[in-house]
C-alpha positions, 0 to 999 in steps of 0.5 A, spaced: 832 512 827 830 514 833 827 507 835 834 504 833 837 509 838 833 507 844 833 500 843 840 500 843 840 504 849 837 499 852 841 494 851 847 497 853 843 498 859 841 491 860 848 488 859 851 492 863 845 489 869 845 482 867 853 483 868 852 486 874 848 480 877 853 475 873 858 479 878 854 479 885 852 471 884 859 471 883 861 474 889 857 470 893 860 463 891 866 466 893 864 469 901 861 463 901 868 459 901 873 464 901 875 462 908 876 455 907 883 456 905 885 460 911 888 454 916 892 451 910 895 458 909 896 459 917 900 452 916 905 453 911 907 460 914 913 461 917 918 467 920 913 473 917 917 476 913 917 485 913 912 488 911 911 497 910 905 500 911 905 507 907 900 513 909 900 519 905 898 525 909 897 532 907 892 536 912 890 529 916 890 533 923 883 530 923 884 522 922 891 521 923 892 519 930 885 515 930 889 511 924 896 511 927 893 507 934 889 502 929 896 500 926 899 499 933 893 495 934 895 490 929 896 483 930 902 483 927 910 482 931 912 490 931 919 488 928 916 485 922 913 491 921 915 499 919 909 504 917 911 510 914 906 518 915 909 521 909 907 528 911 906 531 904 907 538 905 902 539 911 900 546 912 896 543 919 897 539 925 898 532 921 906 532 922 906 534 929 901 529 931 905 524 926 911 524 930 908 525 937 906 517 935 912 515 931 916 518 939 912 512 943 913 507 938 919 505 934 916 501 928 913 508 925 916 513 921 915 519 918 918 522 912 916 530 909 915 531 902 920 536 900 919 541 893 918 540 888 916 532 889 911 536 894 904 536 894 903 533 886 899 528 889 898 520 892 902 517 887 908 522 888 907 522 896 908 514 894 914 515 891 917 518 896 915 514 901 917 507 897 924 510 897 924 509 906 921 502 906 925 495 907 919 490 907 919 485 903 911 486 901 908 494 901 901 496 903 898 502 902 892 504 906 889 512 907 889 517 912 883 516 914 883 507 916 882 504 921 884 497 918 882 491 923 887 488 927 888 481 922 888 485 916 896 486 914 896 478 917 890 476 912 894 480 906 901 477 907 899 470 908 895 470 901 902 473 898 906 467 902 902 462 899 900 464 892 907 466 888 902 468 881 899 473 886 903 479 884 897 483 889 892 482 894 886 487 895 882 486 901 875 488 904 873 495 905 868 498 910 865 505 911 866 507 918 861 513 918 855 510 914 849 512 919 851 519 918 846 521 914 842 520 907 849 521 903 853 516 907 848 511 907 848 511 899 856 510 899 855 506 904 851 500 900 854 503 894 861 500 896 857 493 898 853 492 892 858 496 886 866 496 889 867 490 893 862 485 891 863 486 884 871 484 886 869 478 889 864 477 883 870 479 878 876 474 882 871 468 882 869 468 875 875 470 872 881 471 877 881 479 876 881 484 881 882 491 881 886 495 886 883 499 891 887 506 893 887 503 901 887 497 903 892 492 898 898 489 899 903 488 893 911 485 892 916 490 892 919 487 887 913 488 883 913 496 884 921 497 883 920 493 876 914 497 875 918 504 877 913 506 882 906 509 881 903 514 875 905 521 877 900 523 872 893 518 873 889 521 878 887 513 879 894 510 881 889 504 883 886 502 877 893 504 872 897 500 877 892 495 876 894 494 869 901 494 869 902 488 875 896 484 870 902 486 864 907 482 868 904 476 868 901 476 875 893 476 877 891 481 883 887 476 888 881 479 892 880 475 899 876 479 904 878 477 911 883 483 911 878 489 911 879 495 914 874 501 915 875 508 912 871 515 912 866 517 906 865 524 904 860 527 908 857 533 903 855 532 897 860 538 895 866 533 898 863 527 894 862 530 887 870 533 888 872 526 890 868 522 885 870 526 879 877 525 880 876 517 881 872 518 875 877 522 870 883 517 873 878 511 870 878 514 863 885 516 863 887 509 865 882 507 860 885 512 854 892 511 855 892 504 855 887 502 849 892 507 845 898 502 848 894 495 847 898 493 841 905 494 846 901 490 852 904 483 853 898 480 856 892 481 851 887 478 857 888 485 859 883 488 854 877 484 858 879 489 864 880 495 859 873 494 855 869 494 863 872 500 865 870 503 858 863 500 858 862 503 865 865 510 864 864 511 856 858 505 853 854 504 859 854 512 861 852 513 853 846 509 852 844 512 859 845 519 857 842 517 850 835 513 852 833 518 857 835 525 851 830 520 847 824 518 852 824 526 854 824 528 848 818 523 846 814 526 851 814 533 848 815 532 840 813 526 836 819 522 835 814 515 832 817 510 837 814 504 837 816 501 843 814 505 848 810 500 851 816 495 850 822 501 852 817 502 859 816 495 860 824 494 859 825 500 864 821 496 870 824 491 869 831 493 870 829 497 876 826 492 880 833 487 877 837 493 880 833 493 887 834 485 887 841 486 885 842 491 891 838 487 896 841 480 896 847 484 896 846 486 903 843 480 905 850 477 906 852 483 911 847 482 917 847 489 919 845 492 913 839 488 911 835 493 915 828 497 914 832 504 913 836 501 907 830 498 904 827 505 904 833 508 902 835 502 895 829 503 893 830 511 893 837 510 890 835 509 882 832 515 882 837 520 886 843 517 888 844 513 881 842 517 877 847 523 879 853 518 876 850 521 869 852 528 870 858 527 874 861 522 868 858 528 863 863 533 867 868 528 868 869 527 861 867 534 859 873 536 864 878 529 860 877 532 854 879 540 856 885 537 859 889 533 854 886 539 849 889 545 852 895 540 855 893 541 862 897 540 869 894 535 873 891 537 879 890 532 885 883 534 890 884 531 897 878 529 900 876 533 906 876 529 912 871 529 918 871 529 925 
């Protein structure tokens, strides 16, 4: 039984590599052709039409303004363009300093939330701020970007000409990547596992996920949909499968990139990465119990990844590693040890190959340091995935047992 065990562990844990590296291949192809379609797009558009920008702010003091004077950078006709700060029950400066901008500029506008639509999390604070916009399109971005000054002209042109696209996602990088050694794992976790892994999922099968910042989206769609979850933790990904069941896809093009802060602390990085992981396993429950009612049944490719990430390939993780400890103190009789190591050398250097094409497209980051810090990734940052999803899913189980409120972890920022 043991040896049944662990080698089933092992080949969830080799489907989930080679899909990777089916992903990142992917991935390449379409950063090396994405922008051909740039001047034919430029072409074809008219009068721009009226996008919202909306901001989500709750106790921002520290990255509001920085993320205010990058919107006025926009190379966008302010007169096309209204950006909404909802001011979510702030208890600090992010009002004061909000409105202070909103006085020098006209296009800006800030809304407070008022109880009991106060302080109930990102998808409320949407909601509210939906209500104040006119756009013909919605992007959203985080407190804490700073999107370049082409970023909203990219989004809406690839809506202009692309009428199956019920969104657009763009590119994100991390602002503060060389801060230290926590930052610099998320930074190269955020090239090799979230946008690259985008760009291989849209060139393949024209699939995308949306991110929570970044992203533009058809206001007919948000009010046909009734807005975002109030429930999911990860609005994003739940927001992502309802657009799918309408028939539309969800187009990835990186030339809108924006730059965002990451966590600081490993105390900061496990509260945030905790509710992005229960968000996931929600959206992943709720919808496989909905499957029968979808009308787009090509959703299931999408719901089944999420479930293979967070339930299967964190399972067959768990499971291979209970085992081979538990070989090293008590005979189990496995007979593919010399197999089961050789397989696990093998996935290591598959990973750290993964890792390094990955980073060779962007030109700054192929550097000595990252290529000290790859190789320590597997065993340390990796690897602290497993206990989080263990909690995440312990925490999951907990709530929907004893019927509990959700609650909404703001990320701390950082100067």
């Amino acid at each position: 039984m043991a040896n049944l065990l662990f080698l089933l562990s092992l080949v969830v844990i080799w489907i989930m590599l080679l899909y990777h590296m089916f992903l990142m291949l992917g991935g390449i192809f379409h950063f090396a052709r994405f922008e051909k379609i740039i001047p034919k797009w430029k072409k074809n558009i008219g009068e721009l039409p009226k996008v919202s920008i909306l901001i989500p702010a709750h106790n921002e003091e520290v990255v509001i303004e920085k993320t205010l004077k990058a919107m006025v950078r926009l190379d966008y006709p302010k007169d096309c363009l209204e950006v909404i700060v909802i001011n979510d029950h702030s208890l600090d400066k992010t009002g004061e300093i909000a409105r202070k901008m909103a006085a020098r500029h006209s296009f800006i506008k800030v809304i407070d939330t008022v109880p009991p639509n106060a302080v109930k999390g990102k998808s409320t604070a949407l909601n509210e701020g939906f209500k104040a916009t006119t756009g013909k399109y919605i992007v959203v971005y985080d407190a804490d970007n700073t999107p370049e000054r082409n970023a909203i002209y990219h989004l809406v042109i690839a809506l202009e000409n692309d009428s199956k696209a019920g969104a657009v996602v763009g590119k994100f990088r991390v602002s503060n990547a060389k801060k230290n050694l926590l930052t610099c794992f998320i930074n190269i976790e955020t090239i090799c596992f979230q946008w690259m892994a985008q760009a291989g999922r849209w060139f393949w099968f024209k699939m995308a996920t949306i991110p929570g910042t970044n992203f533009a989206i058809r206001r007919s769609i948000i009010e046909q949909l009734g807005g975002w979850d109030e429930k999911a933790l990860s609005e994003d990904t739940e927001l992502t499968i309802r657009v799918y069941n309408l028939g539309y896809y969800i187009r990835f093009f990186p030339a809108a990139i924006t730059w965002e802060q990451e966590p600081e602390t490993w105390k900061v990085w496990w509260r945030q990465r905790t509710r992005w992981a229960r968000g996931n396993q929600y959206v992943v429950i709720k919808f496989l119990l909905q499957f029968f009612k979808l009308k787009r049944k090509t959703i299931f490719f999408d719901l089944f990844y999420f479930f293979f990430t967070y339930f299967l390939f964190f399972f067959g993780v768990i499971l291979s590693n209970i085992i081979f400890i538990t070989s090293i103190f008590v005979d189990l009789n496995l007979s593919i040890g010399i197999v089961s190591l050789v397989l696990w050398v093998l996935a290591y250097f598959l990973y750290v190959t993964e890792v390094f094409i990955t980073l060779s497209i962007e030109k700054t980051e192929m550097t000595r340091t990252n290529f000290m810090i790859v190789l320590l990734m597997y065993f340390s940052y990796s690897q602290l995935w497993i206990a989080l999803v263990i909690y995440s899913s312990y925490l999951e189980c907990k709530r929907v047992l004893f019927n509990q409120e959700i609650k909404w972890y703001k990320t701390k920022r950082f100067e």
